[in-house]
PDBQT receptor file of N, H, CA, C and O in Angstrom, charges set to zero:
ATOM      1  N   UNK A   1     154.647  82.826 161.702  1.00  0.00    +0.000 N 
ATOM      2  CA  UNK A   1     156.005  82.972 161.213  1.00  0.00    +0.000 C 
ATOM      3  C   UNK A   1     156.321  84.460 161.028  1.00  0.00    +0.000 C 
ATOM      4  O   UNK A   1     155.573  85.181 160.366  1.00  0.00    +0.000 OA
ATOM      5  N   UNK A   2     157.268  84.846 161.529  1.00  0.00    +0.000 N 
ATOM      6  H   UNK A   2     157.875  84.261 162.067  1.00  0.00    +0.000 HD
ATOM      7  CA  UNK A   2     157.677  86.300 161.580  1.00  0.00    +0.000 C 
ATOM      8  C   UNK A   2     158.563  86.702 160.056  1.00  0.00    +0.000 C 
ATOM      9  O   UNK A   2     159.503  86.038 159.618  1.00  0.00    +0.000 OA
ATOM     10  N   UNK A   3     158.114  87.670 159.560  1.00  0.00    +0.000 N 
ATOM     11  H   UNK A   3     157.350  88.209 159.916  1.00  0.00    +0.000 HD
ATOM     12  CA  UNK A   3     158.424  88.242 158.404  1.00  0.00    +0.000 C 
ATOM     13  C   UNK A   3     159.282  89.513 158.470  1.00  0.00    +0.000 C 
ATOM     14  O   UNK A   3     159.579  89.775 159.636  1.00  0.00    +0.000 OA
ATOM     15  N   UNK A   4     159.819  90.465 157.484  1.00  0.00    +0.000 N 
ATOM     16  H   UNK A   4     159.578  90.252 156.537  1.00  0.00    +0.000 HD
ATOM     17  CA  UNK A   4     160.592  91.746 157.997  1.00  0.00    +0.000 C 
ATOM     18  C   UNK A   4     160.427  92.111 156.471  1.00  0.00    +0.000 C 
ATOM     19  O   UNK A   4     160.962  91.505 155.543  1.00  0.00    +0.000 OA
ATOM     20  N   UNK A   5     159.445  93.401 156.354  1.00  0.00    +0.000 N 
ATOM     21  H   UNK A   5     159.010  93.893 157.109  1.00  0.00    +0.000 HD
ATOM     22  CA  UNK A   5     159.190  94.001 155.327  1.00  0.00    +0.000 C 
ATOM     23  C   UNK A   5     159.201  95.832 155.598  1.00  0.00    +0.000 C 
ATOM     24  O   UNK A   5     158.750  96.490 156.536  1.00  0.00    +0.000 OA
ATOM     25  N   UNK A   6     160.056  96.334 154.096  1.00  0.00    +0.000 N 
ATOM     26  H   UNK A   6     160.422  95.800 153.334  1.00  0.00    +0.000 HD
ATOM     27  CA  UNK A   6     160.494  97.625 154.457  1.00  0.00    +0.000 C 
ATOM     28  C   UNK A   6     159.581  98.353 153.380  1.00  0.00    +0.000 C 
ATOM     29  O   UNK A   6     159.753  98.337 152.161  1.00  0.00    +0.000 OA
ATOM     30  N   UNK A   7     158.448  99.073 154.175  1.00  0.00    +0.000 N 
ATOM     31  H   UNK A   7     158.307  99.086 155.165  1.00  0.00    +0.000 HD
ATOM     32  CA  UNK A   7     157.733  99.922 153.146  1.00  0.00    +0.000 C 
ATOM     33  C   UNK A   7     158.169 101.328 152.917  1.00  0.00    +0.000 C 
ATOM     34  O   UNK A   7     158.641 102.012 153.825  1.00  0.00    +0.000 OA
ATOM     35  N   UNK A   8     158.019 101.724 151.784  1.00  0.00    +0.000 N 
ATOM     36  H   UNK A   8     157.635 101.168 151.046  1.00  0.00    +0.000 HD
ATOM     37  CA  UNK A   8     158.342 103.330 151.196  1.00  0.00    +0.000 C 
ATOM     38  C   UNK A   8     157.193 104.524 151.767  1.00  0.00    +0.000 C 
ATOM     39  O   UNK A   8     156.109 104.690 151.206  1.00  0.00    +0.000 OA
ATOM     40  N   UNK A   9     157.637 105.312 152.977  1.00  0.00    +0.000 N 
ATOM     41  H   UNK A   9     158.517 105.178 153.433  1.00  0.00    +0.000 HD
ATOM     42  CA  UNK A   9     155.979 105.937 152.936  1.00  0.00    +0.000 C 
ATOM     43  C   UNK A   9     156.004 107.308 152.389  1.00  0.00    +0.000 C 
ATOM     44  O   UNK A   9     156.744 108.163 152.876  1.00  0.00    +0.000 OA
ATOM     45  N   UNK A  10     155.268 107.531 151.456  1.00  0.00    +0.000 N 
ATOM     46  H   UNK A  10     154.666 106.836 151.060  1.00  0.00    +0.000 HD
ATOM     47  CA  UNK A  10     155.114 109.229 150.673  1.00  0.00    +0.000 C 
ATOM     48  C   UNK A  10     154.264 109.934 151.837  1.00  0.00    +0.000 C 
ATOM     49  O   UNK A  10     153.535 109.378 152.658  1.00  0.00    +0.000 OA
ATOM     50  N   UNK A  11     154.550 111.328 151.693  1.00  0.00    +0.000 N 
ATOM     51  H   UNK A  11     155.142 111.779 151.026  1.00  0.00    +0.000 HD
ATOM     52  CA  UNK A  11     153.684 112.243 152.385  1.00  0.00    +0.000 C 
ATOM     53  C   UNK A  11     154.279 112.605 154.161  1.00  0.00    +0.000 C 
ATOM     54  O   UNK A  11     153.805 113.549 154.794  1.00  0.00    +0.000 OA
ATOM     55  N   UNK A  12     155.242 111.773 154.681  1.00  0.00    +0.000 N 
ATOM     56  H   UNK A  12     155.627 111.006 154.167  1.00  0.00    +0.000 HD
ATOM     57  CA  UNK A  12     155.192 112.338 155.777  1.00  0.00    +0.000 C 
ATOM     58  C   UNK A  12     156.349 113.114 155.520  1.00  0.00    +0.000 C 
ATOM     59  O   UNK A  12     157.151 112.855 154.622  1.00  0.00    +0.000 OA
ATOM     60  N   UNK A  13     156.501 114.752 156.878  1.00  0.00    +0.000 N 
ATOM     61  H   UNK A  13     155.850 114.962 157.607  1.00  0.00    +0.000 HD
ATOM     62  CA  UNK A  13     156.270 115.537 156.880  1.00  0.00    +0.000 C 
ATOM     63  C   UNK A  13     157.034 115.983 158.343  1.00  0.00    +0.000 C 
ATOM     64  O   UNK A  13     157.588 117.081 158.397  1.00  0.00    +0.000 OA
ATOM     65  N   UNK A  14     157.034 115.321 159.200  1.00  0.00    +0.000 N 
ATOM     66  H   UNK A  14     156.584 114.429 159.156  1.00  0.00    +0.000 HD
ATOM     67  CA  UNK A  14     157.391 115.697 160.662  1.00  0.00    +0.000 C 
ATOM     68  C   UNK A  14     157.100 114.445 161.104  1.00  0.00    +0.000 C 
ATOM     69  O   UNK A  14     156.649 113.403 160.628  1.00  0.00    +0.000 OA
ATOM     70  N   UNK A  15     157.740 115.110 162.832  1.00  0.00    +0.000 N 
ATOM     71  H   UNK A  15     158.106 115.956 163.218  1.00  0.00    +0.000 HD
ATOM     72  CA  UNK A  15     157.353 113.805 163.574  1.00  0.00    +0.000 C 
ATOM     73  C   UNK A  15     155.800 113.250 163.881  1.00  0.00    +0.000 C 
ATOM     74  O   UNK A  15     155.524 112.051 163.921  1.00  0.00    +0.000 OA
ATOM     75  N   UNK A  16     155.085 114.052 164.036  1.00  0.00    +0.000 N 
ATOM     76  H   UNK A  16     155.309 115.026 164.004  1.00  0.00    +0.000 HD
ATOM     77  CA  UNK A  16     153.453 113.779 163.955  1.00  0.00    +0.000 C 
ATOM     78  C   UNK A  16     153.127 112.813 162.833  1.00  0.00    +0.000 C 
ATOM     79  O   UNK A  16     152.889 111.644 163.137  1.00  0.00    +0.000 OA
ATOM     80  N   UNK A  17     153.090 113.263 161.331  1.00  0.00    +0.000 N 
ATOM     81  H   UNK A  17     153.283 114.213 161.085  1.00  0.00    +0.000 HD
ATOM     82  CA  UNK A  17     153.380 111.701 160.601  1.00  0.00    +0.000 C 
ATOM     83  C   UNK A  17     153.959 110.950 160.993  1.00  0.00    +0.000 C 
ATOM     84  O   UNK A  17     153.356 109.916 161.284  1.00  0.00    +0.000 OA
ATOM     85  N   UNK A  18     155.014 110.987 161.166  1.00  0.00    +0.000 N 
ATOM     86  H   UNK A  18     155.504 111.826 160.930  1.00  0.00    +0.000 HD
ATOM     87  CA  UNK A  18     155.765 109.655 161.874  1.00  0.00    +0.000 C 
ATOM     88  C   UNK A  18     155.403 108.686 162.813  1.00  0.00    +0.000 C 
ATOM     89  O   UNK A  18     155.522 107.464 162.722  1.00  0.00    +0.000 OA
ATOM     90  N   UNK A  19     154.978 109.315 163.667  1.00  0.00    +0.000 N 
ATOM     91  H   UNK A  19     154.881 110.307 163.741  1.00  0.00    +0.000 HD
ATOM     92  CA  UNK A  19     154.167 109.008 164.694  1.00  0.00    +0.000 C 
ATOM     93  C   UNK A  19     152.497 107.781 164.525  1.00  0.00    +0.000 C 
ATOM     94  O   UNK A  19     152.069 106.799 165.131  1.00  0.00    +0.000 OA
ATOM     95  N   UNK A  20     152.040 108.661 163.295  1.00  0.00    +0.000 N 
ATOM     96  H   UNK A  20     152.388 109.458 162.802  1.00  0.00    +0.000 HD
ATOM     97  CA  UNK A  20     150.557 108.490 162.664  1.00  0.00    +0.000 C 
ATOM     98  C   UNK A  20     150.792 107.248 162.336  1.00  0.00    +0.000 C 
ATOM     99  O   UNK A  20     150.130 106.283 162.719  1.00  0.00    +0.000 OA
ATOM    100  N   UNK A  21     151.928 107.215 161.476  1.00  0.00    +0.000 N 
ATOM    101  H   UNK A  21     152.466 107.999 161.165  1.00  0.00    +0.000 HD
ATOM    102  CA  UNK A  21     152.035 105.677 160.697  1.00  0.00    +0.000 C 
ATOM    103  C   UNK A  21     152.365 104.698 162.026  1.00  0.00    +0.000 C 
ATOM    104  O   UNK A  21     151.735 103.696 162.362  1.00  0.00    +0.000 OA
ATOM    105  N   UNK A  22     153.143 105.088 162.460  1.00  0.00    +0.000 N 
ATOM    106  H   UNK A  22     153.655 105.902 162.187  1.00  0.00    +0.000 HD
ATOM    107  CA  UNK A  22     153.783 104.081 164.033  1.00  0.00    +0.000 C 
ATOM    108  C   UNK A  22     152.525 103.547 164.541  1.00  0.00    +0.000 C 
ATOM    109  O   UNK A  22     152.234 102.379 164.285  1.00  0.00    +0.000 OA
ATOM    110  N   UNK A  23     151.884 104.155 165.115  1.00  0.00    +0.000 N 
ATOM    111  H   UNK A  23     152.120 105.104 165.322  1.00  0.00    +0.000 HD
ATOM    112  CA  UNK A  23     150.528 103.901 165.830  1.00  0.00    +0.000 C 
ATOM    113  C   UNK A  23     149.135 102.800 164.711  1.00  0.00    +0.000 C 
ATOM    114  O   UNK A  23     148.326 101.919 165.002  1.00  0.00    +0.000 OA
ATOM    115  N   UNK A  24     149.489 103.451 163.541  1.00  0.00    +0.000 N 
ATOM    116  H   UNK A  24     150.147 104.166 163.304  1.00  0.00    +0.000 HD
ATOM    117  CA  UNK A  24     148.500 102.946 162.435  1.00  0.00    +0.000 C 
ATOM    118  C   UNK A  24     149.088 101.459 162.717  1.00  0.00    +0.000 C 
ATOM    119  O   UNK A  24     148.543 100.631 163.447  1.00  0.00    +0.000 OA
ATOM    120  N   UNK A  25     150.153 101.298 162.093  1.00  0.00    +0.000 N 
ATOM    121  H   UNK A  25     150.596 101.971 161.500  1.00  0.00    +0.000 HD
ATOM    122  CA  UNK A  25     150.997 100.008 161.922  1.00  0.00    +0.000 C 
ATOM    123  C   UNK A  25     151.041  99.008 163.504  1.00  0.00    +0.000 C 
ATOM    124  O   UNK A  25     150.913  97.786 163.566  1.00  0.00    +0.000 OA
ATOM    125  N   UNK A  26     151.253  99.935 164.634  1.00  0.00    +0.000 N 
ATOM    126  H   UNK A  26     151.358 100.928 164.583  1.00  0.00    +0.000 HD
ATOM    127  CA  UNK A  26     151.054  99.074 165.983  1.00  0.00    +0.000 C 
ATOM    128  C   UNK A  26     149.956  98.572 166.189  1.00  0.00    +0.000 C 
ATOM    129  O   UNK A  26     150.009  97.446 166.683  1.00  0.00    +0.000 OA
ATOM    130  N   UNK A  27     148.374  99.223 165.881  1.00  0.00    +0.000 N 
ATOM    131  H   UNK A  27     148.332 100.138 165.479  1.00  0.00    +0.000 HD
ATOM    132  CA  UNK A  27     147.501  98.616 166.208  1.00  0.00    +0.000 C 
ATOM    133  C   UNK A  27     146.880  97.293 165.558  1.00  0.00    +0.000 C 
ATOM    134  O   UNK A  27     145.825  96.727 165.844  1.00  0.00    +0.000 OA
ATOM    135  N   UNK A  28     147.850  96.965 164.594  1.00  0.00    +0.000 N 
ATOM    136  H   UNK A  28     148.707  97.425 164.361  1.00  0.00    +0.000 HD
ATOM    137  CA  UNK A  28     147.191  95.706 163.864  1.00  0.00    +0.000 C 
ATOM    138  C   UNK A  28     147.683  94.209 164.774  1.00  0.00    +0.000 C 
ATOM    139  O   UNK A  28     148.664  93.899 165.450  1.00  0.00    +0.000 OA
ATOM    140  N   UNK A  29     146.596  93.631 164.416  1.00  0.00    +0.000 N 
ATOM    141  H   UNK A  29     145.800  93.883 163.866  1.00  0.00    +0.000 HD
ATOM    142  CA  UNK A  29     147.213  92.397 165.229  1.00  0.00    +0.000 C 
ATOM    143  C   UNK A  29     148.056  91.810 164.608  1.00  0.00    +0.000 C 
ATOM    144  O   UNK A  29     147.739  91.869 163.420  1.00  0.00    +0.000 OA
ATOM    145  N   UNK A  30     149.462  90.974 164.812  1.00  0.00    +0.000 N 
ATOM    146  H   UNK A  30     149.720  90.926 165.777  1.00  0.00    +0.000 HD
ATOM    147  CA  UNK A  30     150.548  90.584 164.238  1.00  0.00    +0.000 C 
ATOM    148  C   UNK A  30     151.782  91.137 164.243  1.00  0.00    +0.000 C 
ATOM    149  O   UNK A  30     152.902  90.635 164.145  1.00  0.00    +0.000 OA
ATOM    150  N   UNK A  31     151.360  92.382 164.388  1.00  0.00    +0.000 N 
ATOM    151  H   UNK A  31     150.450  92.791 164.467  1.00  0.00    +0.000 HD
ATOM    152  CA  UNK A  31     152.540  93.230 164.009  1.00  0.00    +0.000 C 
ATOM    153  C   UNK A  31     153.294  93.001 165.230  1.00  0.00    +0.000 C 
ATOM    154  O   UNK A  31     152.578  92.886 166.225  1.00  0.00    +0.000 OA
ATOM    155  N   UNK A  32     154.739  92.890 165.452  1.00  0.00    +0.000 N 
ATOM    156  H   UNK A  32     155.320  92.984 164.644  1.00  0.00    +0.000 HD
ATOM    157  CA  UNK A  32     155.846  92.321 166.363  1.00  0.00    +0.000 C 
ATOM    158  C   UNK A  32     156.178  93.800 166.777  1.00  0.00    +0.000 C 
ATOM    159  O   UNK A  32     156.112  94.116 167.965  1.00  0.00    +0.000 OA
ATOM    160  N   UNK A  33     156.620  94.929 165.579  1.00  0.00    +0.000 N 
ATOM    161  H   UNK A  33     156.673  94.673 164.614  1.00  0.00    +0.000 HD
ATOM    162  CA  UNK A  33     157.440  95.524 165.728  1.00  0.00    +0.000 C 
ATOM    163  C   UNK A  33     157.373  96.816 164.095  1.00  0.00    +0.000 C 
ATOM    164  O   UNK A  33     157.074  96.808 162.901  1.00  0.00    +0.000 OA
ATOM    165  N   UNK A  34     157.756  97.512 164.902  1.00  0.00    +0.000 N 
ATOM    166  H   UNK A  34     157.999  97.519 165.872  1.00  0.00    +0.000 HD
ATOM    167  CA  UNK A  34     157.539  99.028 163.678  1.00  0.00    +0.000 C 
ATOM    168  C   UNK A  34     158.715 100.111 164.396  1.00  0.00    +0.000 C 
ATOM    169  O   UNK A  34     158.953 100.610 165.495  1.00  0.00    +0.000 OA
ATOM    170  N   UNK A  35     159.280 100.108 162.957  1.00  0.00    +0.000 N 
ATOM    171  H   UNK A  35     159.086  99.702 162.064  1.00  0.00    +0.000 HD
ATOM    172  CA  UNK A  35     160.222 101.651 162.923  1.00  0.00    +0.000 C 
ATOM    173  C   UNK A  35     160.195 102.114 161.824  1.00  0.00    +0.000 C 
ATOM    174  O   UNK A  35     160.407 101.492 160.783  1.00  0.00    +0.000 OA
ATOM    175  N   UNK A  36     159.832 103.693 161.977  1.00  0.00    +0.000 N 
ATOM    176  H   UNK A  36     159.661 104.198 162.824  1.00  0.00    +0.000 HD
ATOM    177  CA  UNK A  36     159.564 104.708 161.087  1.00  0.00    +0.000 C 
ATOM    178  C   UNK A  36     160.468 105.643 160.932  1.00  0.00    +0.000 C 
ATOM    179  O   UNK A  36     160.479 106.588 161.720  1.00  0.00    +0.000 OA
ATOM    180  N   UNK A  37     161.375 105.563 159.914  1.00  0.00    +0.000 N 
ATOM    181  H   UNK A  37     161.366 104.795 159.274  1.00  0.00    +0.000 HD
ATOM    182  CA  UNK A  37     162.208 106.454 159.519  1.00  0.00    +0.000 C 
ATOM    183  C   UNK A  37     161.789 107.813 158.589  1.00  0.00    +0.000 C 
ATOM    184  O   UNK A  37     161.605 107.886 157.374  1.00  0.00    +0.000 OA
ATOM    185  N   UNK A  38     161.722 108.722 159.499  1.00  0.00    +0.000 N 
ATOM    186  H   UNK A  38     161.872 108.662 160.486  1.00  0.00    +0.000 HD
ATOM    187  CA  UNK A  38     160.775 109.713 159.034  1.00  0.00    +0.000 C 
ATOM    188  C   UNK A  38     161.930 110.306 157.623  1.00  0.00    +0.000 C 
ATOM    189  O   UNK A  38     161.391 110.544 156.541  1.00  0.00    +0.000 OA
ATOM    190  N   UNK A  39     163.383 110.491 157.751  1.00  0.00    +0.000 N 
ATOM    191  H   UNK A  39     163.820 110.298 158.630  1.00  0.00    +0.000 HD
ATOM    192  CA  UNK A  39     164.423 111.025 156.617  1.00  0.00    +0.000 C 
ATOM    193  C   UNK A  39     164.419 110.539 155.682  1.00  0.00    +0.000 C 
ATOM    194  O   UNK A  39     164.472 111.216 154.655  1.00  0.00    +0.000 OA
ATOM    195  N   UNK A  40     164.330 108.686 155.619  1.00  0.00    +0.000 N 
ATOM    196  H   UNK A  40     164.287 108.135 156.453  1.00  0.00    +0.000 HD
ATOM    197  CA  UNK A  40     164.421 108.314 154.541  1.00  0.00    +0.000 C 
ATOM    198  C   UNK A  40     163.285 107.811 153.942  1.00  0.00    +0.000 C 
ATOM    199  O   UNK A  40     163.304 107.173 152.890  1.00  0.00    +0.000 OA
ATOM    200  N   UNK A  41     162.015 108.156 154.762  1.00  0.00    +0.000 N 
ATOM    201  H   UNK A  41     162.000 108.674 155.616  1.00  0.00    +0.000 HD
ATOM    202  CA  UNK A  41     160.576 107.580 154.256  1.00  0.00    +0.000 C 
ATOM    203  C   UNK A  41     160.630 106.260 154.015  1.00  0.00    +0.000 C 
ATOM    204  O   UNK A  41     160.452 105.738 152.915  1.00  0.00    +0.000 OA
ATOM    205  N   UNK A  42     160.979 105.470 155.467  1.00  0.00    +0.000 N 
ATOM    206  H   UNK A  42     161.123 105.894 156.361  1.00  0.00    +0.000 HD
ATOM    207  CA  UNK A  42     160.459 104.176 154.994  1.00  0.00    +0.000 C 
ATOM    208  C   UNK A  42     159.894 103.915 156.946  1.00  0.00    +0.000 C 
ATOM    209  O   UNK A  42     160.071 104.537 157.993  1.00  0.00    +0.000 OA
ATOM    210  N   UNK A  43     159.127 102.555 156.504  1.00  0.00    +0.000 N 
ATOM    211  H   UNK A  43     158.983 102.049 155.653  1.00  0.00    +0.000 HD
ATOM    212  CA  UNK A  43     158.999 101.926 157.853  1.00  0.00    +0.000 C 
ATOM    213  C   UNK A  43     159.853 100.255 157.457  1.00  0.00    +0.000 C 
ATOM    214  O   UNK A  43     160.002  99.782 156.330  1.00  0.00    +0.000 OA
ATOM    215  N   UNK A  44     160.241  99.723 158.610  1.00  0.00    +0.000 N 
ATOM    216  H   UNK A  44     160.120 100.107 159.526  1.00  0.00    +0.000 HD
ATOM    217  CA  UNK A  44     160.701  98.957 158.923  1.00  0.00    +0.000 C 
ATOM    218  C   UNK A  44     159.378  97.729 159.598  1.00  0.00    +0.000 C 
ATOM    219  O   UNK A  44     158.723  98.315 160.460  1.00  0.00    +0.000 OA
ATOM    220  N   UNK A  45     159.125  96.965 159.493  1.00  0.00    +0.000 N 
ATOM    221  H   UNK A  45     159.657  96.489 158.793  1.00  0.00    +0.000 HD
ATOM    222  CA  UNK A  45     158.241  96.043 160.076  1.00  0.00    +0.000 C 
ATOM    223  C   UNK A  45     158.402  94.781 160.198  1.00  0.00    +0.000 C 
ATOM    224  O   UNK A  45     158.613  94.064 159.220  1.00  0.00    +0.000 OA
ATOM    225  N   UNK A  46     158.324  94.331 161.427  1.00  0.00    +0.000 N 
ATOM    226  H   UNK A  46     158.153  94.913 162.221  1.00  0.00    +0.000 HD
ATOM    227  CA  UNK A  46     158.151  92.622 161.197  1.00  0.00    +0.000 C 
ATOM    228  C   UNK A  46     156.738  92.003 161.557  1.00  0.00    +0.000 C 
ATOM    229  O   UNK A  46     156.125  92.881 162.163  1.00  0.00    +0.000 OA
ATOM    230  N   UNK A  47     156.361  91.448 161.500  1.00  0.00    +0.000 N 
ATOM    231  H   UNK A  47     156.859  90.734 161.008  1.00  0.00    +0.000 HD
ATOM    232  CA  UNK A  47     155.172  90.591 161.492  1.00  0.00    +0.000 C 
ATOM    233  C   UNK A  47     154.653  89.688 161.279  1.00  0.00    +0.000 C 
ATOM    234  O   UNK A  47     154.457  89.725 160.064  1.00  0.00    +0.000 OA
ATOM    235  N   UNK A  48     154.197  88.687 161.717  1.00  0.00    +0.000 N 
ATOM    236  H   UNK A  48     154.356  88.657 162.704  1.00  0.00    +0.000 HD
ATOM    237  CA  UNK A  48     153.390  87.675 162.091  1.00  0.00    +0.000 C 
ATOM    238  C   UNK A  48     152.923  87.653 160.674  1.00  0.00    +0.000 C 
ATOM    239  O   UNK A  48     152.035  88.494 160.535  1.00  0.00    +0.000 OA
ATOM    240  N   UNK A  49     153.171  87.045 159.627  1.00  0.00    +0.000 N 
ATOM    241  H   UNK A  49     153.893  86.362 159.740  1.00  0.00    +0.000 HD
ATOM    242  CA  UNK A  49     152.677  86.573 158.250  1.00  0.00    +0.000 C 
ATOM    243  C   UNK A  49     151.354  85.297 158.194  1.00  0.00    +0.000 C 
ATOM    244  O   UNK A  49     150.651  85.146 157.195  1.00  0.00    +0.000 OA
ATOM    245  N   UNK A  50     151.235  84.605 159.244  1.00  0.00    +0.000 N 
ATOM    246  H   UNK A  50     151.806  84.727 160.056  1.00  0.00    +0.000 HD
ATOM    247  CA  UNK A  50     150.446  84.018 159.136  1.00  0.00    +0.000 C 
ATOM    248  C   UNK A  50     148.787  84.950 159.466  1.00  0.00    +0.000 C 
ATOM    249  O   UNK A  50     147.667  84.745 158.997  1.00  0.00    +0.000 OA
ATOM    250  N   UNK A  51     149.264  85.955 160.426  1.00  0.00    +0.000 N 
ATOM    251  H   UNK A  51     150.174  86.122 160.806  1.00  0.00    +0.000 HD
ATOM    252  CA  UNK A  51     147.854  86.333 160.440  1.00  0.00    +0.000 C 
ATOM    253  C   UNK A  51     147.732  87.890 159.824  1.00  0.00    +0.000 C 
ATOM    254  O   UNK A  51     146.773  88.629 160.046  1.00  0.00    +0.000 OA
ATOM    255  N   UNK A  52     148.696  88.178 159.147  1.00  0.00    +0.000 N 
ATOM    256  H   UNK A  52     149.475  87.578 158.967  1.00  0.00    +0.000 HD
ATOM    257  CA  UNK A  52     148.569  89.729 157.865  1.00  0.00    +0.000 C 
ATOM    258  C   UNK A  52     149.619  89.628 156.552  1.00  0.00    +0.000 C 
ATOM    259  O   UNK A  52     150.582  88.862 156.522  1.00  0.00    +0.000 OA
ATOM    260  N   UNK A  53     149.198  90.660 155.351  1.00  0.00    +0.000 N 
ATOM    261  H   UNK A  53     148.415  91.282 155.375  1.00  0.00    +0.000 HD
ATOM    262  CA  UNK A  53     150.130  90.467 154.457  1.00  0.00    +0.000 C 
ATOM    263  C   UNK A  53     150.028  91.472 154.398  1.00  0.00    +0.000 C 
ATOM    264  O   UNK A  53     149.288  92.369 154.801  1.00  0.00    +0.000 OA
ATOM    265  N   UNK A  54     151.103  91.282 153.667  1.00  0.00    +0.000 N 
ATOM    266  H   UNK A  54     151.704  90.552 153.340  1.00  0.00    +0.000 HD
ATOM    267  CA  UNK A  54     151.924  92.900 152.848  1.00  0.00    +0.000 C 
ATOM    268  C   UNK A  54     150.395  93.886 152.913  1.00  0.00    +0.000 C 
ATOM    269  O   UNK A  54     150.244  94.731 153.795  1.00  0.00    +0.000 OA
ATOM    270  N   UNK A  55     149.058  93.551 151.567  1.00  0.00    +0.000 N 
ATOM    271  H   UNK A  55     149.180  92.865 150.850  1.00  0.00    +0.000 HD
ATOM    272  CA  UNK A  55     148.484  94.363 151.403  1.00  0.00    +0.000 C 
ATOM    273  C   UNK A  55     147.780  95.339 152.870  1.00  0.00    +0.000 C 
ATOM    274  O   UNK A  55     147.326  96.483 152.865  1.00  0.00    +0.000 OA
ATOM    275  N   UNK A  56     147.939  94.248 154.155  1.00  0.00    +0.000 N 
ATOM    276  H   UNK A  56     148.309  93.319 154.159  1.00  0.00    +0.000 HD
ATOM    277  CA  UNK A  56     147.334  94.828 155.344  1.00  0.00    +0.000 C 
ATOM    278  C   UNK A  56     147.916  95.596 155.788  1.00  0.00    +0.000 C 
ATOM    279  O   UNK A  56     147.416  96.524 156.424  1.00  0.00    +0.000 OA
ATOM    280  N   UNK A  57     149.175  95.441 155.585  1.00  0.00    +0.000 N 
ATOM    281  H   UNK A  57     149.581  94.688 155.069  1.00  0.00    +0.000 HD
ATOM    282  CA  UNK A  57     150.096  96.501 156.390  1.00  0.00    +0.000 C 
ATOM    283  C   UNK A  57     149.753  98.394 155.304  1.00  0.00    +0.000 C 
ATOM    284  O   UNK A  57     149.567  99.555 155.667  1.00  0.00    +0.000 OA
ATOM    285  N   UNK A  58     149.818  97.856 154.278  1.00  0.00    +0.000 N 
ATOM    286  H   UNK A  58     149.968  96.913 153.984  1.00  0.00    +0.000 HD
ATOM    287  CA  UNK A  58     149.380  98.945 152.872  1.00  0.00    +0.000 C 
ATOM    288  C   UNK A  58     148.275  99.678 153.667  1.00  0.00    +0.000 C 
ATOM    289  O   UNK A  58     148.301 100.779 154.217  1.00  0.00    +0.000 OA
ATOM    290  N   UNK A  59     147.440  98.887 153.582  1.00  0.00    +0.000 N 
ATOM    291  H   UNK A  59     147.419  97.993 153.135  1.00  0.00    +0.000 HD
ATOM    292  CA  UNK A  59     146.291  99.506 153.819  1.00  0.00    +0.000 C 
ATOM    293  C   UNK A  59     146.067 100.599 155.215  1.00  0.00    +0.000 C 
ATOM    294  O   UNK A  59     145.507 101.665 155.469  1.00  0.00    +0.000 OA
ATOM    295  N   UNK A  60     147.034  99.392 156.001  1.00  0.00    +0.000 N 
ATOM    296  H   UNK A  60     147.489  98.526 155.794  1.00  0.00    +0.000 HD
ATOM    297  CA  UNK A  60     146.836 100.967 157.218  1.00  0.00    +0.000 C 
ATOM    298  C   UNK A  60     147.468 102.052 157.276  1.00  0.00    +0.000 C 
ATOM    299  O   UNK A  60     147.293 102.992 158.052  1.00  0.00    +0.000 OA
ATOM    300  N   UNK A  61     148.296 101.921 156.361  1.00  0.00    +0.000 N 
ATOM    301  H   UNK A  61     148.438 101.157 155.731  1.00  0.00    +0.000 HD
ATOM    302  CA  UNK A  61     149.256 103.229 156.174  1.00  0.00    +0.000 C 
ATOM    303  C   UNK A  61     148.380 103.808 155.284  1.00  0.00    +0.000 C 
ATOM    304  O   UNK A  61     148.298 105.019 155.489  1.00  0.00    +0.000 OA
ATOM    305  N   UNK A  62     147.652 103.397 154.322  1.00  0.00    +0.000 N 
ATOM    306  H   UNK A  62     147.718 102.413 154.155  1.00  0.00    +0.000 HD
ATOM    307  CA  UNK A  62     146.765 104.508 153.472  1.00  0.00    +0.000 C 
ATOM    308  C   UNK A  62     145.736 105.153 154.468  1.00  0.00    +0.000 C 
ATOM    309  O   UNK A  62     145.694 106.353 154.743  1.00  0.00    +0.000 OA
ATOM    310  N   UNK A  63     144.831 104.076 155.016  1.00  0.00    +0.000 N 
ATOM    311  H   UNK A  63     144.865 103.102 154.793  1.00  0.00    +0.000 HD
ATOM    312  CA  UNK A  63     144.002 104.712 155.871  1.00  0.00    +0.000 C 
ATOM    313  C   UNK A  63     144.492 105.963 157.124  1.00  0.00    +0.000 C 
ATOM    314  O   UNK A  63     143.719 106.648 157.792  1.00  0.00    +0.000 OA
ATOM    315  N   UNK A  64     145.657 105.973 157.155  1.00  0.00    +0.000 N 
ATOM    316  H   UNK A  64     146.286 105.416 156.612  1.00  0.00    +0.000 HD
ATOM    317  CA  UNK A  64     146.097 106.766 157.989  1.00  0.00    +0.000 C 
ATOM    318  C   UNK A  64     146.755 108.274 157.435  1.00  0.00    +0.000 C 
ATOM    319  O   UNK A  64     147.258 109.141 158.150  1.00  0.00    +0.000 OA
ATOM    320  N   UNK A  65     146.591 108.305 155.961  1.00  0.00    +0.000 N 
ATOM    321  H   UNK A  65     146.182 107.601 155.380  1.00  0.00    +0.000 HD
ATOM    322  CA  UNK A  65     146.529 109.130 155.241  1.00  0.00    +0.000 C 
ATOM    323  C   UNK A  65     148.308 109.273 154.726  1.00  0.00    +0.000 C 
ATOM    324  O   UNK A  65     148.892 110.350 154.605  1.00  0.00    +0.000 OA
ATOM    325  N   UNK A  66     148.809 108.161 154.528  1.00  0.00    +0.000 N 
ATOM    326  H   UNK A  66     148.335 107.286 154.626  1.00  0.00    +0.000 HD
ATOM    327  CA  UNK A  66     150.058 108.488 153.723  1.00  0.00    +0.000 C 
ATOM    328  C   UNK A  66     150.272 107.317 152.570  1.00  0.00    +0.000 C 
ATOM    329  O   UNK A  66     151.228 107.378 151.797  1.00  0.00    +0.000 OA
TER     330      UNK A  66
């Protein structure tokens, strides 16, 4: 079941963050779809809820250092 969750991301900086999180967030399995609004610090996401949650999506944005 496809979901649409808008996370807050601290720390980015340019398009290279921007980028970082995009790629972090694409490589998970589920994920449909990612947009990273680098001005207003958020990402946009939809995803496959049956196979990730909220905290997974968290997590790859931390691991990716934001």
């Amino acid at each position: 079941m496809s979901e649409n969750i808008v996370l807050r991301i601290e720390g980015m900086s340019c398009k290279h963050c921007q980028a970082a999180v995009e790629d972090a967030l694409k490589k998970l399995e589920g994920v449909e779809s990612v947009k990273v609004d680098l001005k207003e610090g958020k990402s946009y996401i939809t995803f496959d809820s049956s196979l990730l949650t909220k905290e997974n999506l968290i997590e790859a944005v931390v691991k990716a250092g934001y």
